[in-house]
Structures are given as structure tokens and as C-alpha cells.
DRENPA-3360 file (N, C-alpha, C; in nm, 2 decimals, always signed):
BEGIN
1 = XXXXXXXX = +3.98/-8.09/-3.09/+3.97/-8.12/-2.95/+4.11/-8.16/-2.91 ~ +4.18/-8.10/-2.81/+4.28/-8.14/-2.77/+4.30/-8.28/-2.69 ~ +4.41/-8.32/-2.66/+4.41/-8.48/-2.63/+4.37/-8.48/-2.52 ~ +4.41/-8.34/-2.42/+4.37/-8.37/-2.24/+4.22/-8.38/-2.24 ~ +4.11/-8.32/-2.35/+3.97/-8.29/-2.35/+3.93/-8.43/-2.36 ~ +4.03/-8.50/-2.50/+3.95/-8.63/-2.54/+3.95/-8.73/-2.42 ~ +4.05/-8.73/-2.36/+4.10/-8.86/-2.24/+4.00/-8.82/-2.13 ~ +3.97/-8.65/-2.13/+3.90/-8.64/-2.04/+3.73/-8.71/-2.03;
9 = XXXXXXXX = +3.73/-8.68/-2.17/+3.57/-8.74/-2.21/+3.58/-8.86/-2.21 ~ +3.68/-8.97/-2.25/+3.67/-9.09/-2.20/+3.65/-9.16/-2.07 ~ +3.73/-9.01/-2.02/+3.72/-9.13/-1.85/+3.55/-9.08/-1.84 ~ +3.49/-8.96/-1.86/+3.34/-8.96/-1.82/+3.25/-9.05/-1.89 ~ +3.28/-9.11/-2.01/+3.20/-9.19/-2.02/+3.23/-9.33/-1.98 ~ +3.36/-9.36/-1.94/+3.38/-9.50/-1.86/+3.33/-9.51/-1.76 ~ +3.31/-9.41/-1.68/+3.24/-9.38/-1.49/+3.13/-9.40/-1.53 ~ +3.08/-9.35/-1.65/+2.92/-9.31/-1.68/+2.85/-9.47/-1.71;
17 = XXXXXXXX = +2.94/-9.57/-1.75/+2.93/-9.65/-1.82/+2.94/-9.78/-1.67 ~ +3.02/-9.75/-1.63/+3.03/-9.83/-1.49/+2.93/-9.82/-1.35 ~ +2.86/-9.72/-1.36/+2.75/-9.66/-1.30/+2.60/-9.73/-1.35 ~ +2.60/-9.68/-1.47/+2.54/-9.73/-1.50/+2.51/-9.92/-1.54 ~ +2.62/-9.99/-1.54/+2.60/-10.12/-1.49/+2.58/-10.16/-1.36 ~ +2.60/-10.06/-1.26/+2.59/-10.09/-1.12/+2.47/-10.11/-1.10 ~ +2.42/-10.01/-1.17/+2.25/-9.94/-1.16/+2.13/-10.10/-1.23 ~ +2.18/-10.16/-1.32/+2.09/-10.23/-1.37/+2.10/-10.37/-1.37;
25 = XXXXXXXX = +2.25/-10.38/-1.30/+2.25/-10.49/-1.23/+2.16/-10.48/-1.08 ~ +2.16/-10.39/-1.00/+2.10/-10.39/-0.87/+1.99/-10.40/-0.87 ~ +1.94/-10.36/-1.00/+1.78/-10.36/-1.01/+1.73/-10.47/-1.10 ~ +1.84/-10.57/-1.13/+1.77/-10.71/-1.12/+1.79/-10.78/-1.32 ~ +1.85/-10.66/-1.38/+1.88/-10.70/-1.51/+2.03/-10.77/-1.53 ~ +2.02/-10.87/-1.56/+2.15/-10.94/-1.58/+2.24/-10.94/-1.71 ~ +2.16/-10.83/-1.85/+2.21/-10.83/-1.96/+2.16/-10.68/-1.98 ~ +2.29/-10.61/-1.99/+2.31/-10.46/-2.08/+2.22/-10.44/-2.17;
33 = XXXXXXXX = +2.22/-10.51/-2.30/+2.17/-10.48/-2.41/+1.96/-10.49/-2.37 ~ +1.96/-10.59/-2.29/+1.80/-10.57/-2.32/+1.77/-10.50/-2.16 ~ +1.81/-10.43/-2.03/+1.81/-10.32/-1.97/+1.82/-10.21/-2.07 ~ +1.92/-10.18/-2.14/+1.91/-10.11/-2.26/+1.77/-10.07/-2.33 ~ +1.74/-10.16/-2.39/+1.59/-10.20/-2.50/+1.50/-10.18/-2.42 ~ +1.46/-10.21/-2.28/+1.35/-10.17/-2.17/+1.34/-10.05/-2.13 ~ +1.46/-9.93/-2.13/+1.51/-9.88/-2.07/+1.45/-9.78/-2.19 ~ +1.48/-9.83/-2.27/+1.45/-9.67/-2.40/+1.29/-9.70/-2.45;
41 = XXXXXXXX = +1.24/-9.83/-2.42/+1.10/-9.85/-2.45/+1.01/-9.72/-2.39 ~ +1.06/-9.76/-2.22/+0.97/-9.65/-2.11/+1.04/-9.51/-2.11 ~ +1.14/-9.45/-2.18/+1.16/-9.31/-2.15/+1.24/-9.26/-2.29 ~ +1.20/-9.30/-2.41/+1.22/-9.28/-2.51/+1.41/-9.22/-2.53 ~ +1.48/-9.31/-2.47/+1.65/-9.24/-2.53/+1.74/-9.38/-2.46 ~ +1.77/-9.42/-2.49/+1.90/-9.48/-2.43/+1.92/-9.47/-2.31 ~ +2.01/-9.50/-2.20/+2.05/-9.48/-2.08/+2.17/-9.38/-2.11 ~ +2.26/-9.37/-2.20/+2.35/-9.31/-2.21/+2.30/-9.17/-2.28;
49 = XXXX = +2.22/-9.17/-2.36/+2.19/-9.02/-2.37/+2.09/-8.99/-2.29 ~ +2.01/-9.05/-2.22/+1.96/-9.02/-2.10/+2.01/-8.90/-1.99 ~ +2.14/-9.00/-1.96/+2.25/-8.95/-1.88/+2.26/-8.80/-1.90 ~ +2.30/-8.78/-2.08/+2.37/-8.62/-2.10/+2.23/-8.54/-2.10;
% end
């Protein structure tokens, strides 16, 4: 993978990652990790492979 690909894919998962704290802060969870652990309880994947 070339380096413009790799930087590219970082910045999408930084946005992806910033978004998604937006998202679970507004909806009332104040900690990542267990929005996280709720989050894959009810839809079986992570938030981040959710995403892809």
C-alpha cells in the first residue's frame, strides 16, 4: 500500500472515529468503551465495523 493510500485511510478512520464520539456522546453515553460493549450487545459488531 502506498503512503498517500495509508494517510488516506487514517484520516478516514479519524473522521470515522470523531463521528462516531459525536454520536454517543449526544445520545447520552459518557464512556467509549461501554457505548462500545452496548453497542455490539444489540447489533452484533462494534461501531467501527459497523461503519465499514
Amino acid at each position: 500500500m502506498s503512503m498517500k493510500k495509508r494517510i488516506l485511510a487514517a484520516v478516514a478512520f479519524v473522521f470515522m472515529l470523531v463521528i462516531m464520539m459525536a454520536v454517543y456522546w449526544k445520545i447520552g453515553f459518557s464512556d467509549y468503551k461501554y457505548f462500545s460493549m452496548v453497542f455490539k450487545k444489540y447489533t452484533d459488531s462494534s461501531p467501527s465495523d459497523f461503519v465499514k
